[in-house]
N, C-alpha and C positions, 0 to 999 in steps of 0.2 A: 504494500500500500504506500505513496506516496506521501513525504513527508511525516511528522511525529503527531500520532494522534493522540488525540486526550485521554488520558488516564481512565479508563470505566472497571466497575468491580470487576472480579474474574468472575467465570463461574460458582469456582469451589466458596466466593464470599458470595455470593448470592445464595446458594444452597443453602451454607449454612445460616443466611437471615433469614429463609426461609423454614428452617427447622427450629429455631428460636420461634418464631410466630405461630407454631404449630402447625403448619401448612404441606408438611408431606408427601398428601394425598394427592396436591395439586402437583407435585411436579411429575406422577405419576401420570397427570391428564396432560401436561406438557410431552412429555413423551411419548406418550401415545397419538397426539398430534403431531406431531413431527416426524412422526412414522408416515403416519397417512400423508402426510404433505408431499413426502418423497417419492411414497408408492404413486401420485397421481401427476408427479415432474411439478408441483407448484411454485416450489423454490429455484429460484434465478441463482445461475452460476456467481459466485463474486465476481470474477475474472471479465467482468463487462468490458469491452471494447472504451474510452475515456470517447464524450460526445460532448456537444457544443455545450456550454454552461447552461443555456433556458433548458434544455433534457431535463438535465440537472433539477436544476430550481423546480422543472416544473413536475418531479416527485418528490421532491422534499420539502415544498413551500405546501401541500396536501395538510388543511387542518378539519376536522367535522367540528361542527358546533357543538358543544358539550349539550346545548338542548335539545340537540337532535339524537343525542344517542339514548338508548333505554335504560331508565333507573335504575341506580346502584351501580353503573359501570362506570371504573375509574383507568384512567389512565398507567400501566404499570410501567413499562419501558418505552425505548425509544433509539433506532440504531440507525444510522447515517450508512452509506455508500454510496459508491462512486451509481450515480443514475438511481439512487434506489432509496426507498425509508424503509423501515421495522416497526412494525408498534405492535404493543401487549396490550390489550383491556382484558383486565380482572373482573368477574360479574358480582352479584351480591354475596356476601360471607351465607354460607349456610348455615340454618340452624341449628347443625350438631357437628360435631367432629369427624362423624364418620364419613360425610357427605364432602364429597370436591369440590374448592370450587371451580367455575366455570371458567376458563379461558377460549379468548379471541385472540387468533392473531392473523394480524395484518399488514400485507406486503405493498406497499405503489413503485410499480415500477415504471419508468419512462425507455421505452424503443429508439432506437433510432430508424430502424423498419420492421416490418413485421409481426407491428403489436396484434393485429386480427387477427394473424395467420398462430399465433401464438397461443389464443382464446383456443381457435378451433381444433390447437392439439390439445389443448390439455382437455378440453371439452371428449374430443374423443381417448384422451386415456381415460377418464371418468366412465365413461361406457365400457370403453374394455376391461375396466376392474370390476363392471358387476355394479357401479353405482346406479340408482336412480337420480337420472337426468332431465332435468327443465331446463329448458332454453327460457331469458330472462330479458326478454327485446324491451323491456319496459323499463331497464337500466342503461341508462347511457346510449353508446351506439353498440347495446347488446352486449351478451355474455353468459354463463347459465348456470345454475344451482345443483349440487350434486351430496347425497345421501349414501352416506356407506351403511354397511349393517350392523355396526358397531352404534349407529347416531351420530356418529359426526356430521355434521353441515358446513358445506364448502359449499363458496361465492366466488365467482368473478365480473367483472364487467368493467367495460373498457370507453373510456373516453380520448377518441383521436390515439396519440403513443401512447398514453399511460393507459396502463391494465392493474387494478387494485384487485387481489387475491385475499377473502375471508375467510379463517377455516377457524370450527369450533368447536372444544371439546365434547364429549355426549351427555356432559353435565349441561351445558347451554339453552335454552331452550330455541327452537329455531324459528320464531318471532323477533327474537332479539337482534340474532346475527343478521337476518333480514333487516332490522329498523340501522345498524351500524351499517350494512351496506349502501342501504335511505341516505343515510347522513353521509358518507364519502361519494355517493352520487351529486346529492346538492352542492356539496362543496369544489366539486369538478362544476359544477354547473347546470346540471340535473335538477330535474322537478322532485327527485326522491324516490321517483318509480311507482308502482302500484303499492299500497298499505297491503302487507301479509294481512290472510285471514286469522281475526283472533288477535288481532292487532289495532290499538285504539290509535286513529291518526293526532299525531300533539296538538292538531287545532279545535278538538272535538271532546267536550266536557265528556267525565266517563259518566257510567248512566248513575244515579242516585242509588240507597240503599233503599227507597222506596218501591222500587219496583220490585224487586225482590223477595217482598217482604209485605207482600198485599197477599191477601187469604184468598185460598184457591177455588177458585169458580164450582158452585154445584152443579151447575150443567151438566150433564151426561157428555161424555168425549163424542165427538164425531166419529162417524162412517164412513165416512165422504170418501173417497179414493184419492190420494194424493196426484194420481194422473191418471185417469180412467183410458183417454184418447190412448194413452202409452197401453196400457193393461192389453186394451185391444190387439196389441200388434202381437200378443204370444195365444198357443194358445193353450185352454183347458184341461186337454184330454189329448194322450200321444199312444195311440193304439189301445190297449187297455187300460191303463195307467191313469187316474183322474189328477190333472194338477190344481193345487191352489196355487193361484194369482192375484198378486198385494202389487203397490207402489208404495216409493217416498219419495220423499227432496235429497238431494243433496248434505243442506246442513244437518240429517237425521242419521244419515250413514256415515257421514267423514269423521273420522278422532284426530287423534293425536298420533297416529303411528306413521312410518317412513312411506308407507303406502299411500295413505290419504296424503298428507304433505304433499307426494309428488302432484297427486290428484290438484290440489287445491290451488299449488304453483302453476301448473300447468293451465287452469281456467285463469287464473291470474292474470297470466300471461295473454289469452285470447281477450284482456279485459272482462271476465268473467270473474262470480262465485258461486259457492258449492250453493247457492239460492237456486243459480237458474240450471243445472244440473237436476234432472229427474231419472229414477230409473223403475222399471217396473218387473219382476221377476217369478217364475212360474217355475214349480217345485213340488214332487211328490214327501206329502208330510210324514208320509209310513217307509221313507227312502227303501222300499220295495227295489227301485231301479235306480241307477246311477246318474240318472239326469239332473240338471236344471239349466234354467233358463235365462239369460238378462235383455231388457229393452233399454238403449240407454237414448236420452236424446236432450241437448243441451241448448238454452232460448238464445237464437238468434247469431249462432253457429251453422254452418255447414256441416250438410254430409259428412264430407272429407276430413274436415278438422278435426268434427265430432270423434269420425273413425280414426285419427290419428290418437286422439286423449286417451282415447279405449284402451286401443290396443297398445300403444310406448307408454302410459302410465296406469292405468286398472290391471292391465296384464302382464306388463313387465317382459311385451313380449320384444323389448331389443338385446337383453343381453347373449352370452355366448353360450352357445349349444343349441338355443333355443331357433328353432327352426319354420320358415313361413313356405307354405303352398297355396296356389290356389287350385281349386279342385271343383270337380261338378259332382253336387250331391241333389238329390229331390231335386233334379230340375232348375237348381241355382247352382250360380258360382258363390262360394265360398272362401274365404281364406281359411286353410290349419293351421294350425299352431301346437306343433309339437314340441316339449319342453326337454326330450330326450330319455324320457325314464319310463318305468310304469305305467303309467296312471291315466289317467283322463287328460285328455287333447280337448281342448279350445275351435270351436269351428264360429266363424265370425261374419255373416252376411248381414248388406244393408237391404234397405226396403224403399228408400225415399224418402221415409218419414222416421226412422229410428234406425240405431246400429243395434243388431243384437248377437249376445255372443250364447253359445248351446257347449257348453258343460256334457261330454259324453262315456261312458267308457269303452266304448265299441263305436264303428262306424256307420254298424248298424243303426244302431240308436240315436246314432245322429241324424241319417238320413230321415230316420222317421219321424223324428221332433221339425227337421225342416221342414219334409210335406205337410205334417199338420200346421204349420204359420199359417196365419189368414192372406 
């Protein structure tokens, strides 16, 4: 490195002020980040090429607004290179000692070429490791969010040569590292990108304990069918077999797991939520047979789109092994979706007005669930 740099603790005194504070655990989640950062090529060589000073400046002059990042997140480090910054954000202390806490860390790098071309490898190393990947066009000029199956959540998105890389421990929750990414968007210039779902926007009073806390309606619950129009598209009875046929929404089906998330990024991304996401699904109750059924169809999406959210995020059907045909069954084309093992294949036809996917374990039984659609 060029010239004497300033003095900063080594490791081995960081560790041990870190053991002094009772904190452990955390470098345990440090480490395990740093794992995954390497497996997915996140981290920039030192060894940069030396570029024009604005490069420079313009990764290291990169600050978020402190009101922009989510509560309890403080600032912990901070490293300089040549084209490059480092930062730590520490999340809130946990309640108990046994619990991690949460680290973010985050990389701005400045290009001198090829900062897009650079998104799109590591975007696709993220696929070839098996992550769940959202494409993330609602940040910057793009970049995409990727879920390991540990829980880590890893962020990119790139403005003009700088490319900002977020990666979080499984401690994190991934609203957070989303709202941190929010905040290094505006600060490049960005609007902030869409508000993660489950994520209150900072301009937007949270709701009262009053609502919460009003005594619950005698009313009898409804009946109603959450999307009837959808119901229609499967149908009741597949040879002998009587199916029942339900719908919901979206916000009734999505949780917390790395599955939904993709789900939920992924409508994000089409400027959708899990709101206008309906699905309607037909299922033998006495699982006699190995079937079921989904209609999925999302407000004010296409066909296409539709059937892209389906299938690269409901079904996970891009990673490796996992295999696509299309094929003529009943009289349609079909896409399979074979995941490689045992079990039940995935056969996935559109109609026009819904994508639906048929759960089978034989091809038979697939074929005959397709003849009977309406």
């Amino acid at each position: 490195m060029p010239g004497e740099a300033v003095p900063r603790p080594r490791p081995s005194e960081e560790r041990a002020r870190l053991a002094e504070e009772g904190r452990t655990t955390r470098r345990i989640a440090i480490a395990a980040v740093v794992v995954a950062l390497l497996g997915l090529g996140l981290v920039a060589a030192r060894a940069i090429v030396p570029a024009a000073s604005s490069c420079q400046q313009a990764s290291w002059d990169v600050r978020p607004e402190v009101s922009d990042l989510p509560p309890g997140y403080t600032l912990s480090a901070s490293q300089f290179d040549i084209n490059r910054q480092q930062v730590t954000f520490l999340g809130p202390l946990p309640a108990d000692e046994t619990t991690s806490q949460g680290v973010v860390y985050v990389t701005v790098t400045c290009f001198d070429e090829g900062a897009s071309d650079a998104v799109a490898r590591s975007e696709q190393a993220a696929r070839d490791a098996d992550q769940a990947v959202t494409p993330r066009p609602d940040l910057g000029d793009g970049g995409f969010s990727a879920t390991d199956e540990g829980g880590s959540t890893f962020i990119q998105l790139r403005h003009g040569d700088v490319v900002v890389y977020l990666a979080g421990s499984a401690q994190v929750d991934p609203r957070d590292i989303d709202s941190i990414a929010s905040a290094y968007d505006k600060a490049l210039g960005g609007d902030g990108g869409a508000v993660a779902v489950g994520t209150l926007d900072p301009g937007v009073d949270a709701p009262s304990d009053e609502i919460s806390s009003q005594a619950p309606s005698d009313a009898p619950p409804s009946d109603a069918a959450a999307a009837p129009e959808l119901e229609g598209r499967l149908p009741d009875k597949v040879g002998d077999t009587v199916l029942t046929v339900d719908s919901v929404v979206g916000t009734d089906v999505l949780g917390e797991d790395s599955s939904s998330r993709a789900i939920a990024a992924a409508l994000r991304a089409e400027g959708k939520t899990p709101a206008d996401l309906t699905l309607a699904q037909a299922y033998d109750e006495s699982q006699a047979v190995d079937l079921s059924m989904l209609a999925f169809a999302i407000e004010g999406l296409t066909e296409a789109k539709t059937r892209q959210i389906v299938v690269d995020s409901w079904l996970s059907a891009s990673g490796a092994g996992v295999t696509r045909q299309d094929v003529e069954l009943g009289g349609r084309t079909v896409t399979r979706i074979d995941y490689g093992d045992d079990g039940a294949k995935d056969y996935v036809v559109s109609d026009g007005r819904a994508v639906i996917v048929i759960t089978a374990a034989d091809e038979a039984l697939a074929t005959a669930a397709i003849k009977a659609l309406p």
